[in-house]
N, C-alpha and C positions, 0 to 999 in steps of 0.2 A: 335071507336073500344072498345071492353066491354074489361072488369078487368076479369081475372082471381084469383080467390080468393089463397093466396099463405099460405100453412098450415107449423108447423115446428113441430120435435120431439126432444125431447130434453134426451143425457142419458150418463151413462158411457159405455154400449154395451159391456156386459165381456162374451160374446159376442152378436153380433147383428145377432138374431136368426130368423125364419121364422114367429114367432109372431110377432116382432119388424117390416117385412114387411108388414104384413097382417094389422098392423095396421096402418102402412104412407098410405097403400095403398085405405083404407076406408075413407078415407078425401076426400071431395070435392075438388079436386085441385089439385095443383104439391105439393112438400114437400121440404123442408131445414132440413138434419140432422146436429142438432147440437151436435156436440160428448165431452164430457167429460174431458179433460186429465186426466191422471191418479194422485197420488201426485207425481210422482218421483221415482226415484234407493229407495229402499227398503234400512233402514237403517244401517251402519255397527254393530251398536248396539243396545240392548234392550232399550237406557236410554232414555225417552223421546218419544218412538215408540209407539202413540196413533191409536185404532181400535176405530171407532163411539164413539170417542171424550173421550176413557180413553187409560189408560197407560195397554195395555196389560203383562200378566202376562208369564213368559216361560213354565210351566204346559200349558197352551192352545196353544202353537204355537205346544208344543207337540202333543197336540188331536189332531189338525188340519194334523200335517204330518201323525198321526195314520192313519188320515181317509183317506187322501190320497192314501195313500199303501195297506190300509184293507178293505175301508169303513163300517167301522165298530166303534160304537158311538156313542155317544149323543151331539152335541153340543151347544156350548149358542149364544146366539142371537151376540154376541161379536166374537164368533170362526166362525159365520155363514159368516159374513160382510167379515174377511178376509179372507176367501175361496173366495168369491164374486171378488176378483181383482188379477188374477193370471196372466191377458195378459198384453203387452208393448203397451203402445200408437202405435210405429210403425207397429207391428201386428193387431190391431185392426185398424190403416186407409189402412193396406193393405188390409184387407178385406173388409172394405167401399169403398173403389174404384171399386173390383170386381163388389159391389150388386150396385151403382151407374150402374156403366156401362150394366148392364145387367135388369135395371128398370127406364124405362124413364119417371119416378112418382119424382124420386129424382133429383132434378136440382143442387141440390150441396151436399156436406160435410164438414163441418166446425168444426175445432177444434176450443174449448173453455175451459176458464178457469175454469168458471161454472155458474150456471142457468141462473142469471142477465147479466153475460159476453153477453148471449145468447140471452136474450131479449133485450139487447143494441143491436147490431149487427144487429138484426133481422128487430129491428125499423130505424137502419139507413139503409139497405138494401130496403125496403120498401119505405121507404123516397126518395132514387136516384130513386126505378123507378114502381112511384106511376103510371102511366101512363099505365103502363102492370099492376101489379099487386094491388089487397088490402089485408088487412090483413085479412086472415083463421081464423083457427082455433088450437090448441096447440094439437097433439093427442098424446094419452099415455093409456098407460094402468089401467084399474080399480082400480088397488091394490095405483098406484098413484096421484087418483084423487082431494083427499083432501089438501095434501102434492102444488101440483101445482095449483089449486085455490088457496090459502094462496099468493103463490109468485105472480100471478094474482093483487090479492087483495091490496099487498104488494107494487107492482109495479107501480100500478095505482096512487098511492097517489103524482108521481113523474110528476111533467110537462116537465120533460125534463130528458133525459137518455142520459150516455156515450155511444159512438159510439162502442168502444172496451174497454176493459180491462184497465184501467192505460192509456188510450188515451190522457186524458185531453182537449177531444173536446167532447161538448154533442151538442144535434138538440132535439127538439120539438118534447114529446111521444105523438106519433099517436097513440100508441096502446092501450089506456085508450076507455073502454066502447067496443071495438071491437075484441078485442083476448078473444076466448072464450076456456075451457077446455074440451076437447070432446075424449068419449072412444071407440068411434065406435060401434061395435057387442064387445067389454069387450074380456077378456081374451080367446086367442087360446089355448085349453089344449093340454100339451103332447110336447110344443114347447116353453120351458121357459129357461131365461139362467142357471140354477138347472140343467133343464134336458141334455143341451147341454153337463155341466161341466159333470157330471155325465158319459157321453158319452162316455167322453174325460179320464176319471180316470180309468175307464170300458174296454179302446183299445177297441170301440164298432163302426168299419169305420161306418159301413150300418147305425146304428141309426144315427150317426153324421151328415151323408149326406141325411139322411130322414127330420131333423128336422131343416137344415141352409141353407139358401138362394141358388139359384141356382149357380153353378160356384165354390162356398164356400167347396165345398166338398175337393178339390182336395188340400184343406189347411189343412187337418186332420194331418201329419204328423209336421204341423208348429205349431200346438195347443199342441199338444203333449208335443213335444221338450218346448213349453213355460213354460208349466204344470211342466213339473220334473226341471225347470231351477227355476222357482218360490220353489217348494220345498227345491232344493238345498240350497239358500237363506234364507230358514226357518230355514233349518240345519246351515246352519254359524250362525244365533242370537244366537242358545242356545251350544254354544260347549263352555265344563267343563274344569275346572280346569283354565281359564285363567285367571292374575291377574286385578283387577280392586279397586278403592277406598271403602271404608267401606260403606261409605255412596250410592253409585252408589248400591252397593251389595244387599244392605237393600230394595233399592226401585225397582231392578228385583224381589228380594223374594217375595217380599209381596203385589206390585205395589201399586197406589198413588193414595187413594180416598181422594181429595180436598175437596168437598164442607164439610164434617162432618169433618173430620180432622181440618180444618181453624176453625169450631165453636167449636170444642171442645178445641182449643188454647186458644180460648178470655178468657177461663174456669178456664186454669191452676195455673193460679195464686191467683183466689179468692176462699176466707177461703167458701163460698158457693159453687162452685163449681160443688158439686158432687146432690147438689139437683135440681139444675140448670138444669145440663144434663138430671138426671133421669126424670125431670119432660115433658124436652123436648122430652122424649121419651114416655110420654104418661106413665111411670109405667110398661112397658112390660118388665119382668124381663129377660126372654128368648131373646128377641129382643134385650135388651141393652147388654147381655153378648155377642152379635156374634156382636154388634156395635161396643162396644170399641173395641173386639177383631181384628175387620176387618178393622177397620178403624182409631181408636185415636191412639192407641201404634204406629202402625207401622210406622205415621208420626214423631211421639214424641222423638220415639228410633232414629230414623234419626237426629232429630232437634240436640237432645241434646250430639250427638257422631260427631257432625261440624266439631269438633277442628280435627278432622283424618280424614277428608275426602279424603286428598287426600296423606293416608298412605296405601299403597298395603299389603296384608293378603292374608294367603292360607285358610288352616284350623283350625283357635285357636280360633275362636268363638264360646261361648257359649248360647244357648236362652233359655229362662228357662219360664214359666208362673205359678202366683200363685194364688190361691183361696183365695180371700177375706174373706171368710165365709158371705159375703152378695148378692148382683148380679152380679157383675164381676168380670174378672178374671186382672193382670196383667200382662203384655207383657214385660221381660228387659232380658240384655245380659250382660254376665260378658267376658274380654275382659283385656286380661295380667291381672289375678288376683283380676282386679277389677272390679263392679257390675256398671251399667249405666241401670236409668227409665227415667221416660219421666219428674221427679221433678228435678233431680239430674243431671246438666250437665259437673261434677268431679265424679270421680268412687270416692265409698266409699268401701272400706274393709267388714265393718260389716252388713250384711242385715238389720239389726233396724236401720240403720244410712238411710236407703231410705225411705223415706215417701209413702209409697204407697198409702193409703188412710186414709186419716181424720177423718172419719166415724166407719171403720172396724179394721184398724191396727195399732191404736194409743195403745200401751204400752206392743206389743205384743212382746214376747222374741226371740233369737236366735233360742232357736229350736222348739218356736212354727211355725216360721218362713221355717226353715228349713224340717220341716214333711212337710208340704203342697208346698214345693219347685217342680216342676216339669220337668226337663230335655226335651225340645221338639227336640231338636237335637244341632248338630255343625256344624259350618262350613256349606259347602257346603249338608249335609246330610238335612239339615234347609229345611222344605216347610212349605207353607202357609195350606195345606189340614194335614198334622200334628197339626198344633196348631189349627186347627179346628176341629181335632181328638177329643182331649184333652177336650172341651168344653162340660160339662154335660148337 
C-alpha cells in the first residue's frame, strides 16, 4: 500500500481564517493542525505582564482600548502583538472542530504548548503509523517562512525528540532531512487574521463570514462577546487610584528595559563610569539623553527606593529631572521631604548632598541646582511621555 504524505500547520489561529484553509489545503496530502495555547487568564495586574518579551507599559494598553472603540491610531509593533490574542483557547478549538469537520483535508487538531511541543508530537505520530503515512511538509504562510526554517534547522540537530511536552519519553527524529517548509501559492490577500479582527471591531457580519471558513460564520456573535470580554480585561489592568508598593508603581510608570539598565548598573559605582557609558553609546549625544532617560534612571529609582517597596502611597510623590549642563539629563523623586537618585539609596535633605554626576555637577550650589530643577509631575499625574516631554 503507498504512504500518504502527512503535512502539518502550526499557529496560534486568533483566528483561523480562510487563508489559514487555503493554505493546509495546497499541501500535497491530509494536514495536522497544531494549535497554539494561548499563555493563560490575562493577568490581574500590570507587574510582570510581558507583550513580545517586554514589560508592557499602561499608556499602551490604553492605545490598544482606544483603538478598540475608535480604530483610530498608530500603534507599535508591541500594541500590535497584543491586539493579536483577544480569543480563549476554548473559542478558538471550538471553532477548529467546525472547520475540521467541514474539511476532510484535516485529519486532526491538536492543542500545543508550542512549536517544538508540535514537532515532538508530530514525529511521534508519524512514528506509530509510519505504514500509512510519511512525513509532508510544514505549510505556513510567507510572512512565516524564515521564522519556521530556523526551528527546521533548529530541530534537526536533535536525534531524538520528546513525544509531548514534559512527557519525559523521547523516540528517534525521523523528521531530520524530510520535513520541509513550504508556502504554497504564499499569502491569500483580503483574508488575514488583521482583517478578521478588524471585522470583528467593525460589527461587520457579511465581511466576517465572507473571509472565515465555512460554518465559522454563524460564530460571529461568539467572537464579539470575546472581543469586548478581552477589552474589559484591559480595562481592570489599568484602573486608577488603586493602592500598590512604591516600587511596583515605579516599574508600571515607566516599565523595565533590562538589558541597558543591568549595564548601566555594573557602571554605577565606577569613578569612570560616566565615559564608559558615553562611549558605549558610540558619543550620540541625542541618543544617550533618551537612553539614560528611558532606560538607567527608571531602574535605578527603583533599585535604590527597595527599602519601601512594600510601603502603600497615594499621591505624595514627587519626580523631578535635571539638566546636567552636558548630555543627559537626571531622573529622581523626592518622597516625605526627602530627595532619592539612582547614587543615593538614604534620602538626602539638601540637593548637593546627591551626586548626580562626576563630570558636570561636582561643586554646583543649591540654587544653581535648583534653577535647572524641573517638576515632571506627582503621584499618579507622573507619565513616562512627560519626562520625555521635557527632553530637549
Amino acid at each position: 500500500m503507498s504512504k500518504q504524505k502527512l503535512n502539518i500547520a502550526i499557529g496560534r489561529f486568533q483566528p483561523f481564517t480562510k487563508g489559514h484553509l487555503n493554505m493546509v489545503n495546497e499541501g500535497d496530502g491530509p494536514c495536522i493542525v497544531y494549535r497554539i495555547n494561548s499563555s493563560g487568564k490575562m493577568p490581574e495586574t500590570l507587574k510582570g505582564f510581558k507583550v513580545g518579551g517586554r514589560v508592557i507599559k499602561p499608556e499602551s494598553i490604553k492605545k490598544v482600548i482606544t483603538y478598540i472603540d475608535t480604530r483610530e491610531g498608530d500603534l507599535t509593533e508591541q500594541e500590535k502583538e497584543l491586539l493579536k490574542r483577544p480569543f480563549t483557547n476554548e473559542l478558538i478549538n471550538e471553532e477548529l472542530e467546525i472547520v475540521k469537520k467541514n474539511n476532510k483535508n484535516i485529519i486532526d487538531v491538536v492543542p500545543v504548548t508550542h512549536v517544538y511541543d508540535a514537532l515532538g508530537r508530530f514525529n511521534a505520530f508519524i512514528t506509530e503509523h509510519q505504514d500509512e503515512y510519511e512525513v509532508g511538509d510544514w505549510m505556513c504562510g510567507d510572512d512565516r517562512k524564515k521564522d519556521y526554517e530556523d526551528n527546521v534547522e533548529k530541530m534537526s540537530k536533535y536525534t531524538e525528540l520528546e513525544t509531548e511536552f514534559k512527557s519525559g519519553k523521547n523516540l528517534p527524529n525521523i523528521l531530520i532531512g524530510k520535513l520541509k517548509v513550504n508556502t504554497g501559492k504564499g499569502r491569500t490577500e483580503g483574508v488575514s487574521g488583521t482583517e478578521v479582527r478588524k471585522s470583528i471591531l467593525t460589527n461587520d457580519k457579511s465581511k466576517f463570514e465572507s473571509i472565515m471558513p465555512k460554518g465559522v460564520g454563524s460564530m460571529f456573535d461568539k467572537f464579539v462577546g470575546a472581543f469586548n470580554e478581552f477589552k474589559d480585561k484591559l480595562q481592570g489592568l489599568i484602573k486608577e487610584n488603586r493602592m500598590m508598593s512604591l516600587k511596583e508603581y515605579i516599574y508600571e510608570s515607566l516599565g523595565y528595559y533590562k538589558t541597558l539598565s543591568n549595564f548601566l548598573e555594573t557602571f554605577w559605582s565606577e569613578e569612570d563610569w560616566y565615559d564608559d557609558i558615553h562611549g558605549a553609546l558610540d558619543d550620540n549625544d541625542e541618543q544617550t539623553r533618551l537612553n539614560l532617560i528611558d532606560n538607567g534612571y527608571c531602574l535605578t529609582v527603583c533599585n535604590c527606593v527597595s527599602f519601601l517597596e512594600d510601603e502603600p502611597f497615594y499621591n505624595d510623590i514627587e519626580y523631578y529631572l535635571l539638566d546636567d549642563g552636558g548630555t543627559s539629563y537626571h531622573f529622581f523623586m523626592k518622597y516625605k521631604d526627602l530627595y532619592y537618585d539612582a547614587y543615593n539609596y538614604d534620602g538626602v535633605k539638601k540637593l548637593t548632598d546627591l551626586q548626580f554626576c562626576k563630570k558636570y555637577m561636582k561643586g554646583k550650589s543649591e540654587e544653581y541646582l535648583n534653577k535647572n530643577l524641573t517638576l515632571v509631575g506627582k503621584g499618579a499625574d507622573f507619565t513616562y511621555e512627560k519626562a520625555q516631554s521635557y527632553i530637549k
